[in-house]
C-alpha positions in Angstrom: 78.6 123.3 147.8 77.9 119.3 146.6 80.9 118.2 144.7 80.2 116.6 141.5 82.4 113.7 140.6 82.6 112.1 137.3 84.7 109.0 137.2 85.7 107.0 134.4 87.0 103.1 134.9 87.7 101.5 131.6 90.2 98.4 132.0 93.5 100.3 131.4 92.2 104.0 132.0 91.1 105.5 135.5 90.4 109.5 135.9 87.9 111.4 137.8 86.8 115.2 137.1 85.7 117.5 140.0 83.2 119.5 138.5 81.9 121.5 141.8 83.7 124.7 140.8 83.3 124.8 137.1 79.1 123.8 136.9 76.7 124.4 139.1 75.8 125.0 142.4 73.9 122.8 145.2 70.4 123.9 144.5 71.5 122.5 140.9 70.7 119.1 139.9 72.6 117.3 136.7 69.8 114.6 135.3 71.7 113.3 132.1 72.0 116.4 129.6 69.4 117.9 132.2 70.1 120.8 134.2 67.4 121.5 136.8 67.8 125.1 138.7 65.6 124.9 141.7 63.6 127.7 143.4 65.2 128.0 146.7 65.1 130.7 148.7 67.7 130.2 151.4 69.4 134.1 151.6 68.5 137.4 150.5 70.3 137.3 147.0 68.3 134.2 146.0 67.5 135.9 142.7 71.3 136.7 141.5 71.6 133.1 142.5 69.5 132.1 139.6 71.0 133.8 137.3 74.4 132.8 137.7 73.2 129.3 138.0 71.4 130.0 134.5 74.2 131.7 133.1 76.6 128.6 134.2 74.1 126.2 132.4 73.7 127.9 129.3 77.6 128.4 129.1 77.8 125.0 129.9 75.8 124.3 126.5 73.6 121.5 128.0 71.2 119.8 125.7 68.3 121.0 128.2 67.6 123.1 131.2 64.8 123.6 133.7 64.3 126.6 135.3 61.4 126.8 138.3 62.4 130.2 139.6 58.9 131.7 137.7 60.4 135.6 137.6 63.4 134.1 135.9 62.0 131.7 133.9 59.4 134.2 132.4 62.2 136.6 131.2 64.3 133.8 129.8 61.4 133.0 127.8 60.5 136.9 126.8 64.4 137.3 125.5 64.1 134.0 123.3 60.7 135.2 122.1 62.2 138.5 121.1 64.8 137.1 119.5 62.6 134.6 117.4 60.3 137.8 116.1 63.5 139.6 115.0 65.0 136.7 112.9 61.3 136.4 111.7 61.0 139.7 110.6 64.3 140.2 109.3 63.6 137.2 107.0 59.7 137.9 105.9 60.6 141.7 105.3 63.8 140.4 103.0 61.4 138.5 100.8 58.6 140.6 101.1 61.2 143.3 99.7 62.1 141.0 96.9 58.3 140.0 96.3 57.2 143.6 96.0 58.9 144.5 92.6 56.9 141.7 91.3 53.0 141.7 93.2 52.3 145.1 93.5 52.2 148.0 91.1 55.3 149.8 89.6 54.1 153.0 91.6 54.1 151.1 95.0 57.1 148.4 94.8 59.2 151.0 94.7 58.8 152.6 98.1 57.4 148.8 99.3 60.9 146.9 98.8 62.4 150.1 100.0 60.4 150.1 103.6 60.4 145.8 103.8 64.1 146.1 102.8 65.4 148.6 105.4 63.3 146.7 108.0 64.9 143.7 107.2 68.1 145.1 107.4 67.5 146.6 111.0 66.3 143.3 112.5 68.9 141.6 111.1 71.6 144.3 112.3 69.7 144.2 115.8 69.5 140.2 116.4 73.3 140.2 115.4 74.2 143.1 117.9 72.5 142.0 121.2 71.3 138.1 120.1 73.7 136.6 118.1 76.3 136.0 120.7 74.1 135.6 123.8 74.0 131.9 124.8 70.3 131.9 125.2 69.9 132.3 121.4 71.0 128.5 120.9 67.9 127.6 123.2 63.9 127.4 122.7 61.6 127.0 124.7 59.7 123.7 124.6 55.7 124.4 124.5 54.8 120.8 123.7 53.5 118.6 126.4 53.7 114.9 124.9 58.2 115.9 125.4 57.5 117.9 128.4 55.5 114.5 130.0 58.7 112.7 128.9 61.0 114.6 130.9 62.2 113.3 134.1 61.1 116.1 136.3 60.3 114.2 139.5 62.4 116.2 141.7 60.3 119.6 140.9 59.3 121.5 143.6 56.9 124.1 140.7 54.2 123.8 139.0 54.9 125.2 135.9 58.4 125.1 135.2 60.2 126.7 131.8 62.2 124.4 129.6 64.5 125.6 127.3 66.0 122.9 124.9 69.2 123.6 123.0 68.8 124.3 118.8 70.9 124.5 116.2 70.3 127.7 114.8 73.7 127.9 112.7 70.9 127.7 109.5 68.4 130.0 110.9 71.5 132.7 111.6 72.7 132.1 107.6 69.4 132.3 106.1 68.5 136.2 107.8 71.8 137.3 107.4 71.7 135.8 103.4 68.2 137.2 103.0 69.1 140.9 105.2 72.4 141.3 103.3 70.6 140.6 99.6 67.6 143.1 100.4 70.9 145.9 101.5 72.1 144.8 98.5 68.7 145.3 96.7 67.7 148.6 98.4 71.2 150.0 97.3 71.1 149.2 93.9 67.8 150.5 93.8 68.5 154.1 95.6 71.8 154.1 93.2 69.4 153.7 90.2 66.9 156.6 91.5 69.2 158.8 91.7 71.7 158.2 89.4 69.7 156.2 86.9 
């Protein structure tokens, strides 16, 4: 285990941090914000290795990480991706339920904002069950290769590393959940009025 020292020495201030227990491990590398988890096979429990180092960086709410380990890397990517088409569905059903009273015919909007509605509703209930709170949510993964060329990735020993890069998504997590809660508001109202309208 490489101990990690941060030291500060202003003119009337002197402390130093030992980070080796809290961060990362030694096949981590700290570049900046950058958190580089190499693929290093050195025991037989390399791949729990890599996900605890993962799990430590994205706890550790880093403004990027790198992640060579391709198995890992590849399911990182999948979860985010997953993620992304629930909070896209949730939101394009919710409108789509609102947009049906007024595009299609009275016979169809009916069962049209119903269906877009109660989709909505479950992507929405689903993203906030098993992605809301997960640390990877606050990550994307970074497809464009003018930033990727940027990066200070000298010390790579892959090809074709994943980088994630940390979002904001407080907005993104408002707008589905105002957009999933007004269509379960919407699809209410609108069974109350079937049936006791």
């Amino acid at each position: 285990m490489v101990d990690y020292l941060v030291t500060c020495k202003a003119p009337f201030l002197q402390y130093s941090i030992n980070l080796s227990s809290y961060i990362f491990s030694s096949e981590d590398t700290t570049e900046g914000d950058c958190v580089i988890i190499h693929e290093i096979y050195d025991s037989e429990d390399a791949r729990e290795q890599f996900e605890a180092d993962l799990e430590r960086a994205l706890e550790s709410q880093c403004s990027m990480i790198v992640i060579e380990p391709t198995m890992i890397g590849e399911e990182t990517a999948r979860w985010i991706q997953v993620g992304n088409c629930l909070h896209k569905t949730a939101v394009i059903a919710g409108l789509s339920c609102f947009g049906s009273s007024w595009m299609l015919p009275k016979s169809f909007h009916g069962p049209t904002s119903l269906v877009c509605g109660g989709v909505s509703i479950f992507c929405a209930a689903l993203y906030g069950v098993s992605w809301q709170f997960d640390p990877c949510c606050q990550y994307q993964v970074e497809y464009d290769t003018r930033k990727l060329a940027k990066l200070p990735l000298g010390s790579l020993t892959s090809s074709s590393p994943i980088v994630l890069v940390r979002k904001d998504d407080r907005y993104r997590k408002r707008l589905h959940n105002l957009v999933a809660g007004s269509a379960l508001i919407y699809c209410t109202w609108k069974v109350y009025k079937w049936y006791f309208g």
